[in-house]
Every structure is written in C-alpha cells, then in structure tokens.
N, C-alpha and C positions, 0 to 999 in steps of 0.2 A: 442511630440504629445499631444491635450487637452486632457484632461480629458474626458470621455465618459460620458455622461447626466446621463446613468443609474448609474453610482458610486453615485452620489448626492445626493439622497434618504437615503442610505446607511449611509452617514458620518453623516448627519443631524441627523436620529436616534442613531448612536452613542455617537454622544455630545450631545442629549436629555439623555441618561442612563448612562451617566459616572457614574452615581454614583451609578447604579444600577451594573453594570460592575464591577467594582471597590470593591462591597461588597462581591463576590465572587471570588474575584482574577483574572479576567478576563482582566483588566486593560492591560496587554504587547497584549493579543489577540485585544482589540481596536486600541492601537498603531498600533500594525502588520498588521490589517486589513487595517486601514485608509493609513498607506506607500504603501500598493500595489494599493489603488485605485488613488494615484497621478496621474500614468501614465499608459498608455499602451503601451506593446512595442508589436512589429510583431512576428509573427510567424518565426521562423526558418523556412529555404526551404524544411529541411529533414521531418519537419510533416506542412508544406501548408495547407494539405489537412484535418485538424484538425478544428474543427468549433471554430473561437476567441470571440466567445460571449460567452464561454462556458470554459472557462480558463483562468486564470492569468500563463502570461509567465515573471517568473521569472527571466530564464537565458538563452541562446541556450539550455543547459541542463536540464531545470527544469521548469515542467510547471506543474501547480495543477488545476485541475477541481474545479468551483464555485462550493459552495458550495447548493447554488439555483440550480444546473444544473442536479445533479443528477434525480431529477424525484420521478416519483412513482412508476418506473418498475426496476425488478431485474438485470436487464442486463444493465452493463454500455456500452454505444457505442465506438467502437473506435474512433470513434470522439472526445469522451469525456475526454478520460482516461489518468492518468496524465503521465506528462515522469519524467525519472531520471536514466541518464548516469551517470556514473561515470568518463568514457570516451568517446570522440566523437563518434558518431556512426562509423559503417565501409563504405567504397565505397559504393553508393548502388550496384554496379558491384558483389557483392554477392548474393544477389538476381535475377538476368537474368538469372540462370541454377540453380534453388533452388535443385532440386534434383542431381546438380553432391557436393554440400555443404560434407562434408568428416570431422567423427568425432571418435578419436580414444576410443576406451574403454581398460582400464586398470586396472589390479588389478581381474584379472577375469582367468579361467583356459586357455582360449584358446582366450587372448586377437587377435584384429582385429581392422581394421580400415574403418568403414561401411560408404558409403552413403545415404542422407534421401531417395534418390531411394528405396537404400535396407532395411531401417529401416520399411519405408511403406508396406514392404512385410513381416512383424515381428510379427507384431500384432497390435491392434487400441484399444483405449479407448478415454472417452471423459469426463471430469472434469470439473465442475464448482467450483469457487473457489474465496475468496477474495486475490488481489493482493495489497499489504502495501506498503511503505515504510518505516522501521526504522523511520525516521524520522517525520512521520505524527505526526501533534500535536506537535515540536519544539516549533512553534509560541507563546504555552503558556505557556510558561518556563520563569520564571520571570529576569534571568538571561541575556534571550537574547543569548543563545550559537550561535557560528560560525553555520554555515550550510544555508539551507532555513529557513526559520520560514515557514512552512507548518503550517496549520489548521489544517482539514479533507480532503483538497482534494487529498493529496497524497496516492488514496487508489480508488479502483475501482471492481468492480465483475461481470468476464468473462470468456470465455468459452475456453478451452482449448484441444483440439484433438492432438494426438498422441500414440506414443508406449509404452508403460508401461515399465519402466526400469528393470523391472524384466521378463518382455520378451525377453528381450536383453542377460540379464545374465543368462536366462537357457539355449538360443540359445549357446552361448559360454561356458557351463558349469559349469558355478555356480560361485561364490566367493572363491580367494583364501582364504583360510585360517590365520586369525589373521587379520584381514582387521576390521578396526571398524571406517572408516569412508566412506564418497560419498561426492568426490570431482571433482567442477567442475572449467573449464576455460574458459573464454572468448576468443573470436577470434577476439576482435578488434587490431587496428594495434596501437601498443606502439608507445611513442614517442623517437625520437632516441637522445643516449647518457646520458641514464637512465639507471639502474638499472633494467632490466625486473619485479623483485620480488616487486620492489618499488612503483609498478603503474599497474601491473596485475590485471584482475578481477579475481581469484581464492578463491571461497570460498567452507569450508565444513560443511560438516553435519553428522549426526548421519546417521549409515551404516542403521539402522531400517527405516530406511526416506522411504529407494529404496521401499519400501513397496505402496507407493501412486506415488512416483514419478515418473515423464515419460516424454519422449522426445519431445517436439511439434513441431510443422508444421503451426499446424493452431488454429486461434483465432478470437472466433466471428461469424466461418464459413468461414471463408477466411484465404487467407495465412497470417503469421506472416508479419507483414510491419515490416521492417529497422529498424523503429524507436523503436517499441519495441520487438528487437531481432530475426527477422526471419534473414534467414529462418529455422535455427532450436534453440530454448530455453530449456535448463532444469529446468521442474515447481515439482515445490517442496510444495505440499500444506501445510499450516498450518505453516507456514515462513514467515517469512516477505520476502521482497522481494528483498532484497540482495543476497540472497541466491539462486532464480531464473534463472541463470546463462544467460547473454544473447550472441547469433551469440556462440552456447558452442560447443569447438574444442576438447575438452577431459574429459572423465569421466571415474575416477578413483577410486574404490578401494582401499583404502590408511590403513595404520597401524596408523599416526598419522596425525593431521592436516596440511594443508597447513602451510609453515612459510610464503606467500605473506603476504607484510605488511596490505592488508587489512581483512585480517584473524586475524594475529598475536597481530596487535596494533587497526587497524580501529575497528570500528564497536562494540565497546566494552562497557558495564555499568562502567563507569571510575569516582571517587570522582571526585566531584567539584576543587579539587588543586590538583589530578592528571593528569597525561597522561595514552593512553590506554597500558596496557599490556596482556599478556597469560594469568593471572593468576585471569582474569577480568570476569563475565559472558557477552560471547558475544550474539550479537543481532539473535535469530534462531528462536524458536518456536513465534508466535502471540500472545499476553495475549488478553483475553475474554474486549468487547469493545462496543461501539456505541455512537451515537449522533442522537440526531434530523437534520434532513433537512427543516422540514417545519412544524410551521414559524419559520422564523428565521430573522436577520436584516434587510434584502431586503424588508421584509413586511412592508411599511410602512402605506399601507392603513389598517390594521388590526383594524376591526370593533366588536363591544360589540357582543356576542349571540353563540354560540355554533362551537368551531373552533379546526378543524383535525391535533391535531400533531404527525408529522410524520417521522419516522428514519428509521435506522438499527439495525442490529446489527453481531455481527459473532466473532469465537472465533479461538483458535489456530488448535487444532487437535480432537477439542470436537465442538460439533453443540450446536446452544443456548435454549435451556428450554424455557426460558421466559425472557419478559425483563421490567423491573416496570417504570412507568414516573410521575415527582412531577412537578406540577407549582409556588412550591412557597420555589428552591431552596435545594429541599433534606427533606424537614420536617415532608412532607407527601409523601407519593407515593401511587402510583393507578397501578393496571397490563394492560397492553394495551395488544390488538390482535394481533395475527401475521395476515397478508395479502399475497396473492402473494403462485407461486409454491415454496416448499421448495425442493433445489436444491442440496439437500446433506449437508453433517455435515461443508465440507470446503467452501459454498456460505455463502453472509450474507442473514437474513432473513428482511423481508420490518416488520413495526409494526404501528398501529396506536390506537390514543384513542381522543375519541371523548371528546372534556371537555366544561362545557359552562364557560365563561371568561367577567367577569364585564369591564367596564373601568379602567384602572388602569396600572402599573408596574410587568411585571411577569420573573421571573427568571425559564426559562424552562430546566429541564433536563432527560436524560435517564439512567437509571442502568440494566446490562442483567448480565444474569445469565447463564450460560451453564451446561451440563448434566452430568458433573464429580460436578456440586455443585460448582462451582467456581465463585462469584459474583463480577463483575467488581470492582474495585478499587474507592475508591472515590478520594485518592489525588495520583499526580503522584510521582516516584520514579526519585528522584533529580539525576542528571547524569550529565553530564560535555559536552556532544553534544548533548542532547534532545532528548536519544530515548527514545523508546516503552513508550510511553504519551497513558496510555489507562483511566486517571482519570475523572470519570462521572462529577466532579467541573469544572475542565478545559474546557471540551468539552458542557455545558452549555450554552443557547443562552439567553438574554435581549430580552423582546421585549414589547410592547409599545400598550395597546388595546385603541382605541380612542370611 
C-alpha cells in the first residue's frame, strides 16, 4: 500500500532534526518512527471498527495509537486505544451470551464457579485508570530489543465498570489462609500440541492488589469488545497491563506464583546477555511517567509566538503531584497546570504550559512527580526486552518553530 500524504510531513521534520534527535539519544525513536510510516497495513477484521487514521497497525496483534491522536480530553476512545494480545483473540462466539461467560474463583473458603450474570448481582464499581503495556517506550532502547518498538502509544486512559474482587471474596468467605498472591488466566484457546504452561496467559500479582481490583464487563460505558477482553477482564489498576487478565476464566488465590512461562521467564527486568528468570523483578506495578502530545513531529507548521504544550501524565499506585516541562532538553524546567477532571490517583492527569517560542530548534520535554515524592526518571533502565521505559530523555519530542 502508498504511503499515506500525512506521514510526509512527519519524516521531512525528522530529517530536518536528526541532529537535534541524535543530541538526546532519540536517534533509534527517528529510525522507529520513520519504518512505521513506510507503510500502512489494514486493520484486522476483529477491530474494523477501530478508526485507521488514528493508529499504527503493527501486527494482527499489535496496534499503537498516534501519538497526535490522543487529544486534549481524558478519556481515550475505544476507537483509539491500542491493542496487544499475546494470543489471538477467542471466537467472537464468546460474546453473543456475555452474561452466560463462567469464571471459576479459587483460593477462597467457599470456592464457586459464577457467571457475569451473577457477578452483576455482587456488587458495581467503576474505575478510571491508565492501561500500559510493558512494553510502551521499546522503541527507544538503543538496542532495538525483539518485541514492538512502541513509542507512547501503547497506553491509553479508560473507564472500567465492574465487581470489586473483594466483593466476590466476601461473598464466598474470605481468603484462604497463606494465599499471598491473585492469579489470573485467560480464556483464549491454546494452540494444540503445545505445552498449555508454554503459551497460557496466566499472570500474578500481589494478594494486596485484590484491594482495587475487579472484574469488568464494561469499558467506556459499553460492553468489553473482543478485542480487548470482554466479555469479562480482570483490571488491576496500577499495573501495567499484562497483568490485566483478558476473556479471565479463573481467579485464584494462590500460595506461590504461577510457573506459566509467561510469569516465570516472560515479562521479566533481564541483563542485556541474559535470559528472563524467577529470580528477575518482573514487569507489575507502573513507574511514575509522562510525555507530551502536542507539539510534537506532526507539527510541521509550528509558528514563532506563544505555543501550548501539552501531555500527561500518571503514575503506578500513587496519583501525580505535579509535573515540570523544559524546552530546552532538561536544563531548565518550568511547572505547567494540570487541566481536565482528575479521575482518581489511577487516571493520567492532562497538563499544559503555555511558553512563548522564538524561531529556532527546541528539544521538548516533561518530568511528573507523584505523591509518595517519586520523580520520574530521567534515563531509562537497560533491560534485554524494553520494558517499563518511563525516561523523561527518551520520551522527549524535536521540534522545529519556523
């Protein structure tokens, strides 16, 4: 397929700043950017109904929201919001009886095996919350790890309704005893003559989690679509989002971790010359984070006199304080406003700061801070598959006032 006219803008500003790029290690993120705007592929059938001016589709699996596309409002659209299976979705034939969907709980006094019918009768909450992926920010790992090379778009901030997991577990009587994790599984269908543990989505978490986490149904105000996990998800705020469990068939109370290899090895902080193991900090709570949105490369008309830049930001299990922005690379910084409802400590929050901007080369960045005092990172943490990229150098835009 051609190239789409709007990439064009794009690369042309890129190869005007290489060298602006380049002074802040931004260099593999120009590369990364410029390979995805060669082509455009189609939309997979399972999300069609996904807007493709508003996404880079990677893979059938893996699609990232532009990074222009975000907006100025809190709420990402399902439209918008990126995907990433790890396995093919299930039949949508799971979906046509959402509420006969049947989810075992274990690890509990008076385990059962409830439908979302009867979850619905349990109890309701409704959460807002940033959903990540691990892997957001690959892209700028100098390395070039295996995976996607994600930017920013692998991340989005949406609404999520359902039963509080701790509704569930009083309903059946509490936690057994010596249970110190909250594990969940997937309900897609394995491929056959595999090792079920080799290719299972089962991941866990800290048994303290059950404390925010809950069952969902619905996202955005509508049911969960297929494509990202209905009709029922376990959302795990303050997570990345691996740990999210999608189409979740069991949730367990567990004494020790999952050994599914993508517990045990996947998803792991692994050296550069290793492989992942147990013994590795794996990929669970979100580290405190943001970026600008706007401006950012796509501006290519950016004019001299007073211009809105504009981001996020949002943290793991803590809500963000404040978040500071420099135009000229980290040397200075200025505190910009927050904007927008704040939606609880697990939304990102919108920020902006008005700056006035000569002609010239500006290296824009953002640094946020959350309310344990934790101040985002400036370089990232070297890892062997490109997770948890929360470095405010990295996540820095080039951009070009005429």
């Amino acid at each position: 397929m051609n190239e789409s006219p709007a990439s064009l803008p794009r690369r042309h500003l890129l190869a005007g700043s290489a060298s602006a790029l380049a002074a802040i290690g931004l260099g593999s993120w120009a590369s990364s950017v410029q390979a995805q705007t060669t082509a455009v592929k189609p939309l997979p059938a399972y999300v069609s109904w996904k807007d493709p001016s508003a996404v880079i589709v990677h893979s059938s699996t893996t699609i990232e929201t532009k990074r222009a596309a975000f907006g100025s409002s809190v709420i990402t659209p399902a439209e918008q919001l990126y995907i990433r299976n790890n396995l093919p979705a299930p039949d949508a034939s799971i979906v046509a009886n959402r509420d006969a969907w049947e989810v075992s709980i274990e690890g509990v006094k008076q385990p059962q095996t409830l439908t979302v019918g009867q979850l619905k009768a349990m109890g309701l909450e409704t959460v807002a919350m940033v959903l990540q992926c691990s892997g957001n920010g690959r892209g700028f790992f100098p390395h070039k790890p295996s995976g996607t090379p994600w930017t920013v778009g692998a991340a989005g901030c949406v609404v999520w309704s359902g039963v509080p997991v701790r509704a569930v577990v009083d309903a059946l009587g509490g936690v057994e005893s010596g249970m110190a994790y909250l594990t969940g599984t997937g309900g897609e269908k394995l491929p056959a003559g595999l090792d079920p543990k080799s290719v299972i989505v089962e991941r866990s978490v800290p048994a303290k989690a059950m404390g925010d986490a809950m069952l969902a149904w619905e996202m955005n105000g509508a049911p969960i679509s297929l494509a990202h996990g209905g009709p029922l998800r376990l959302i795990v705020p303050g997570y990345q989002g691996v740990n999210n469990i999608k189409y979740i068939k069991r949730l367990a109370f567990t004494a020790k971790e999952t050994d599914a290899q993508i517990m045990s090895h996947g998803y792991r902080l692994s050296p550069m010359d290793g492989k992942g193991d147990p013994s590795q900090p794996s990929v669970l709570e979100m580290p405190v984070k943001s970026w600008i949105n706007s401006p950012n490369p796509d501006n290519s008309q950016l004019r001299a006199g007073t211009v809105l830049i504009q981001g996020v930001a949002f943290g793991g299990l803590h809500a963000i304080k404040r978040v500071d922005v420099s135009t000229d690379g980290g040397k200075n910084w200025t505190q910009a406003r927050f904007i927008g409802p704040d939606l609880g400590k697990f939304a990102w929050r919108q920020f902006v700061l008005a700056v006035p901007l000569q002609p010239g080369q500006y290296t824009l960045a953002s640094r946020a801070t959350d309310t344990a005092g934790t101040v985002q990172t400036q370089l990232r943490v070297e890892n062997k598959s490109g997770y948890n990229n929360s470095s405010w150098v990295d996540h820095a835009v080039a951009v070009t006032v005429a």
